[in-house]
Each structure stands twice: as C-alpha cells, then as structure tokens.
C-alpha positions in Angstrom: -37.8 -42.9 22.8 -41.3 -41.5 23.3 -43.1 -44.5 25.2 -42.5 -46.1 29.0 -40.9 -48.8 30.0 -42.6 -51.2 32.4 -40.3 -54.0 34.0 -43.6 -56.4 35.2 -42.7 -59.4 37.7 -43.8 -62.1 39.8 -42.2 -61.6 43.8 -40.1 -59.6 45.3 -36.5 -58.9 46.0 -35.2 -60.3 49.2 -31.6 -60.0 49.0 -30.1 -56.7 50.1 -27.4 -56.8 47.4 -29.5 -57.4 44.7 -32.2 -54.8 45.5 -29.3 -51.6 45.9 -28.1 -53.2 42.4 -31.4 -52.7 41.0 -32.3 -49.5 42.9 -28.9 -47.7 40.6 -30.2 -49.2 37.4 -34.1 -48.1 37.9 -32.2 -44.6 38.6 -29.8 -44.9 35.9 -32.7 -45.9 33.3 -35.3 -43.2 34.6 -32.7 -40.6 33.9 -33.4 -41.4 29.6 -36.9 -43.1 30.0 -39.9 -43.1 32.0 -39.4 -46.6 33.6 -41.6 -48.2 35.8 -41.5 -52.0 37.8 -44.7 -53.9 39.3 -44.2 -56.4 41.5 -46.7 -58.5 41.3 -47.6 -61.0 44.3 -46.7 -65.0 43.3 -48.4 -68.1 44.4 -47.6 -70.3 47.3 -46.0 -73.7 45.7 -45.9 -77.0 47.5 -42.6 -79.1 47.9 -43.9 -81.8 45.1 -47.1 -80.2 43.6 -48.6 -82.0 40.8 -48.9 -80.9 37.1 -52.4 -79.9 37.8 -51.6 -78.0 40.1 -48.6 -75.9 38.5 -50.9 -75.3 35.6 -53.2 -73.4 37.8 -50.5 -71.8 39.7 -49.2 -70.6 36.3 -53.1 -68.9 35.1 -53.6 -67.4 38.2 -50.0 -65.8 37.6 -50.8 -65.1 34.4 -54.3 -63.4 34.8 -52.0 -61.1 37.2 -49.5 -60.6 34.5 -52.3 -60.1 31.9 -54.2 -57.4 34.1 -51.1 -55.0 33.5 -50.8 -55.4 29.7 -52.9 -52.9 27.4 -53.8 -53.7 24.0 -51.1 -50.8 22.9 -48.3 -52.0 24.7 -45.2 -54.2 22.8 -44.7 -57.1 25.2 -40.7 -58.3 25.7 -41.7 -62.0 27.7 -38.2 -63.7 28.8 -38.6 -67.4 28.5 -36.2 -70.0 28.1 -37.9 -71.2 24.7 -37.2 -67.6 23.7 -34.3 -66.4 20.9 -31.1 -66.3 22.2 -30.2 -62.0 21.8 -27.6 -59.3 22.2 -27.9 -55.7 22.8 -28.4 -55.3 18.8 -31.0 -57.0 18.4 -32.4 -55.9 21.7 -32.6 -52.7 20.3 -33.7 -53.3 16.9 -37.1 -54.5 19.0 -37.0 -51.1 21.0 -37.1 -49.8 17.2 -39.9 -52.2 16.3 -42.1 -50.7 19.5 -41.3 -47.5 18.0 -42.7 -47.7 14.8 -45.6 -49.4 15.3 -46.3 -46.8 18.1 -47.2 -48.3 21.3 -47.5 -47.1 24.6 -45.3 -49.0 26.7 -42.5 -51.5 26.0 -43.6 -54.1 29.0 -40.8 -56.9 30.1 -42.0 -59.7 32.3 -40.3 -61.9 34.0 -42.5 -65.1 35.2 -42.7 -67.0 38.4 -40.4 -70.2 39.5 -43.0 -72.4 37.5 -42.3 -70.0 34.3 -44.8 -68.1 32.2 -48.6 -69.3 31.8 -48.8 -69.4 27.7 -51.4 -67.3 27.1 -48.8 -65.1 28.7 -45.8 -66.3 25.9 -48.6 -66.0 23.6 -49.6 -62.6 23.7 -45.8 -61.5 23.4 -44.5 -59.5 20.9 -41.1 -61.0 21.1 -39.8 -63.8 23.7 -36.3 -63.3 25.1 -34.1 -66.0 26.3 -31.0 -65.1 27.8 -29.6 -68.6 28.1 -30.7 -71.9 28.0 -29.5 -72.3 31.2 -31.8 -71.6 34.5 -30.7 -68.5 36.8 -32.5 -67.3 40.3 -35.4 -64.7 39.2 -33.2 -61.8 41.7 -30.3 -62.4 39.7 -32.4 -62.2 35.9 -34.0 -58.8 37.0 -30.4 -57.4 38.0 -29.4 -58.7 34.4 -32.2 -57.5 32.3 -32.0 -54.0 33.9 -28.3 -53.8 33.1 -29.2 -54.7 29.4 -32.3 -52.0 29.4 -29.6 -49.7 30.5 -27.4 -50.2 27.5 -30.4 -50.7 25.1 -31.5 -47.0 26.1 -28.2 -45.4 26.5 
C-alpha cells in the first residue's frame, strides 16, 4: 500500500498493559506501512454536565480532530452508528483509499462523549465494531490488532 496510516485519538493510555499491547502492534504495523498515532488532548467533563455542555465538549474535540485531517486523506471514523465489519470488508475500504489515491488512511477514535458530527460527517466510511460500548484503551488495542491483519 503506497499511503500512511494515521491512528488519530482523543486521551491517552494510562494502563501499563494496554500501552506494551499497543507498543507490539504500532511495531508490528510499521514493519508493512508507515503508521503513525496522535494523541490528541480531550476535554475535562463534569459528573452530570448538561447537553449544552457535551455539545461543546464534542466541537472543541472535534476542531482538534478536524485540524489533523487533509482534504486528500480517506477518513475510517469508528462510531457506534457505524456498519457492523470484518477484516473483508475492512480491507475492501483499504482498497477504496487506494484507488481514489489519497494520502493517508486516518482512523479516529472519539472521546467518552463520542464524535462531534461534522466529525462523522466528513468520514469516508464509519466503523462500528459492536453495538455494544467498550473503554476507549481497550478499542485502540482492538483496532490496531485489526490494522494489523488488514495490512498483513
């Protein structure tokens, strides 16, 4: 494949486990793609914040988000209201970034509040893995895993 991979997300790693998972899949990947991860910074949320206030939590994630997607770039957003996939058709969108040549195939995993729709909406293609909700460490161990197959 002749374009990068960026993994683009909202927080950090805190658990030890998690982050040495992740660390062999980022080396595994970079050994048959450029592959990259930005960690973006995410907002401060109350115990019981109001809608009003989510919403603006979710645009000031997104702007971030937005900031680190060219107009080039094929953008993979995982979302819950996203199609259900497996490595197939996973690929066949690896394939799709291909022929329309972009840069960078971009994956983005949101915040705790989810993805600011102008986010969703400038995505090429949204990924769900399940309708059910899983911590954000434990997604990122998952997707790498699957980016690592898709590639291989």
């Amino acid at each position: 494949m002749n374009f990068s991979f960026k993994l683009l997300v909202l927080g950090k790693i805190k658990e030890e486990f998690y982050r040495k998972k992740l660390e062999e899949y980022y080396s595994q990947i970079n050994k048959k793609v450029h592959f990259q991860v930005v960690e973006l910074t995410d907002e401060s949320i109350s115990s019981n914040p109001s809608q009003t206030v989510i919403d603006k939590i979710k645009a000031v994630e997104g702007d971030k988000l937005l900031e680190h997607i060219n107009g080039n770039d094929y953008v993979i957003a995982l979302c819950i209201e996203g199609k259900s996939t497996d490595l197939t058709l996973m690929k066949k969108q690896l394939d799709k970034a291909k022929t329309k040549q972009c840069d960078n195939v971009i994956f983005i995993i949101g915040g705790s509040l989810g993805l600011d729709k102008r986010v969703v909406d400038r995505a090429d293609y949204k990924l769900s893995f399940s309708n059910m909700t899983f911590p954000h460490q434990l997604m990122r161990v998952m997707l790498a895993e699957q980016i690592l197959k898709a590639v291989e």
